[in-house]
ZAMARGU-4260 file (C-alpha; in steps of 0.2 Angstrom, whole numbers, plus 5000, padded with zeros to 4 digits):
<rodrens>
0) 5082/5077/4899 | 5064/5069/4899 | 5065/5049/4898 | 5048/5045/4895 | 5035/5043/4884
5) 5021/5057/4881 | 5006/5056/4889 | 4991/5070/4883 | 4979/5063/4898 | 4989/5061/4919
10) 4974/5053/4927 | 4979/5051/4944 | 4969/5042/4960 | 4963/5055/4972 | 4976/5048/4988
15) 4990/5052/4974 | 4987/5067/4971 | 5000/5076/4985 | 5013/5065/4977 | 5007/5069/4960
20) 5012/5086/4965 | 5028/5085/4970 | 5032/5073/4954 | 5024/5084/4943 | 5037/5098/4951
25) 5051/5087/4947 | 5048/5083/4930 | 5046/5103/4926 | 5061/5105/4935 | 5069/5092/4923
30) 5062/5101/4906 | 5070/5117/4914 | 5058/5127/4922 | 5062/5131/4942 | 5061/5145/4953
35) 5047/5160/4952 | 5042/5152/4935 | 5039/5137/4943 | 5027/5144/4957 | 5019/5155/4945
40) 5014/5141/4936 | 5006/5131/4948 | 4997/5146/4952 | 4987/5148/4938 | 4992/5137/4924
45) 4990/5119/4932 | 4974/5114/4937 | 4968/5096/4943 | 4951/5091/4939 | 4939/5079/4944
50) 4934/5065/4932 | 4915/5064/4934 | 4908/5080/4941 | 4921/5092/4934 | 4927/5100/4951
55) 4944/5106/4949 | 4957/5113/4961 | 4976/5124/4958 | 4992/5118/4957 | 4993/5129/4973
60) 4980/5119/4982 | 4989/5104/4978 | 5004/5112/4984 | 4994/5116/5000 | 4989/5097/5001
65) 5005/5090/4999 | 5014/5101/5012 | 5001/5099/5025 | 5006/5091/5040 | 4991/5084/5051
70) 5002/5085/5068 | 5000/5104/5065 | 4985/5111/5075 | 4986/5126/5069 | 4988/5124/5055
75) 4970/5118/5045 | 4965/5113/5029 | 4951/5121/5021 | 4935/5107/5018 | 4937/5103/5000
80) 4955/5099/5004 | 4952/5088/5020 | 4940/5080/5009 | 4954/5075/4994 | 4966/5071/5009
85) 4955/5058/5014 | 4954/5052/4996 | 4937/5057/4992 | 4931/5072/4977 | 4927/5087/4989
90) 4909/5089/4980 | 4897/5079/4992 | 4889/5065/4982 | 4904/5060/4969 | 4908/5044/4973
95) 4924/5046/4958 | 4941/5042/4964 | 4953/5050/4951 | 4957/5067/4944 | 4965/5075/4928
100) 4981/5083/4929 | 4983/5096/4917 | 4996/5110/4912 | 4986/5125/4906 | 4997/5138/4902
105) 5010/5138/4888 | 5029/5136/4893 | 5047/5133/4887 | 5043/5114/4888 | 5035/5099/4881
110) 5018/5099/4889 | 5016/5080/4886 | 5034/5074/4891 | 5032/5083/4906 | 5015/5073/4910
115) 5023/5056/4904 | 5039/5059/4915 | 5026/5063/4929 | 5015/5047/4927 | 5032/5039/4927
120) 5038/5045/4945 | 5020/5043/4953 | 5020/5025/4947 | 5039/5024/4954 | 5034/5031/4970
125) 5017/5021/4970 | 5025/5005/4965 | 5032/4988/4973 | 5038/4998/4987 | 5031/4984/5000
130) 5040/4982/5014 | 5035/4974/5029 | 5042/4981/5043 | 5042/4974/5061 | 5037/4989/5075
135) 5047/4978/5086 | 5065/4979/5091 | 5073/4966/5087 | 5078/4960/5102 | 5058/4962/5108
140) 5055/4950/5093 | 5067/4938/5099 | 5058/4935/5116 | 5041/4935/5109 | 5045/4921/5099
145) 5055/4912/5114 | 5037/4914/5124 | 5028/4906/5107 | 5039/4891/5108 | 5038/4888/5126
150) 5019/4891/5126 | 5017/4878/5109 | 5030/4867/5117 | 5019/4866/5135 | 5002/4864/5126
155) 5010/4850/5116 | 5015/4841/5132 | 4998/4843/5141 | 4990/4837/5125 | 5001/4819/5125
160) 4999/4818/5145 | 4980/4821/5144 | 4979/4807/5132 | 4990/4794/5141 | 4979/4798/5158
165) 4963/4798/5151 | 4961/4789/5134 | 4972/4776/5137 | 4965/4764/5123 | 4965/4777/5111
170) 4982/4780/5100 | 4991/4797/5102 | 4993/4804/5086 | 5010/4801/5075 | 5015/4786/5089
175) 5009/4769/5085 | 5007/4760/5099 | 5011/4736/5095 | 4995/4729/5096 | 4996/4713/5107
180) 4987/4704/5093 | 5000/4698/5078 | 4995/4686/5063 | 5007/4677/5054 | 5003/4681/5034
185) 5008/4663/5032 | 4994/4656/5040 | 4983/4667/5027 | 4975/4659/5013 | 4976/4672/4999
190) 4960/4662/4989 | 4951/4666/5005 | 4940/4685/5005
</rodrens>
């Protein structure tokens, strides 16, 4: 069963929408609804609709968006549908980043729960799910950071030597060289400024 609470507005960012698509899906199939009923209604009863101009598209182009696969040459998205997979509203000149998922036809289901749960999955999907990954083998990672090393190691070395040939009055930073001049606090007179 549905575990979430009802939502009666799915706004969704325009790059989400392929995954809204397959959440939305889900959350149907959850509720009970699967199969030919399932295709039918993406057909014709869910529609997603752009927030400040109104420009909507079918479940079916959604469907179309989220299967498509850019290392197929043959296969090409129409131009409103390249334009939502870059993230942008395919009417030129609207500059809005989010559309309205709706459930238009009636069904066997609770239209709302079925939005919540969808919301739910998108947010799931779209959540803390930062991981930072390395395109380096491991063992490349390993060598590189030996090279670093040597490299820091070398620069630091050249550094101390250019100092000592060159500025040899000068101190080397974090060495404090004994200055040849000592004063016995003693022979101080602490009344005297």
């Amino acid at each position: 069963m549905l575990q979430a609470e009802p939502v009666s507005d799915l706004r969704v960012r325009i790059p989400d929408l392929a995954r809204a698509h397959a959440a939305l899906a889900q959350a149907l199939g959850e509720s009970g609804v699967g199969g030919a009923e399932l295709e039918r209604l993406f057909a014709s009863g869910v529609t997603a609709g752009c927030v400040a101009c109104g420009l909507s598209v079918t479940g079916r182009d959604l469907g179309e968006l989220a299967l498509h696969d850019g290392d197929e040459p043959d296969h090409r998205l129409s131009e409103r549908l390249e334009r939502l997979r870059l993230g942008y509203c395919p009417r030129q000149g609207c500059e809005s980043r989010f559309f309205r998922v709706d459930i238009t036809a009636p069904g066997r289901f609770d239209r709302e729960r079925v939005l919540g749960r969808t919301r739910s999955l998108i947010q799931r999907e779209s959540g803390p799910r930062l991981r930072l990954v390395s395109p380096l083998s491991s063992d490349t990672a390993r060598r590189l950071r030996r090279v670093a090393g040597i490299g820091i190691a070398t620069l630091f070395v050249a550094f101390v030597a250019y100092r000592l040939a060159f500025f040899r009055s000068q101190p080397i930073p974090f060495i404090q060289p004994k200055s040849p001049y000592t004063i016995n606090p003693a022979s101080v007179d602490p009344h005297q400024r």
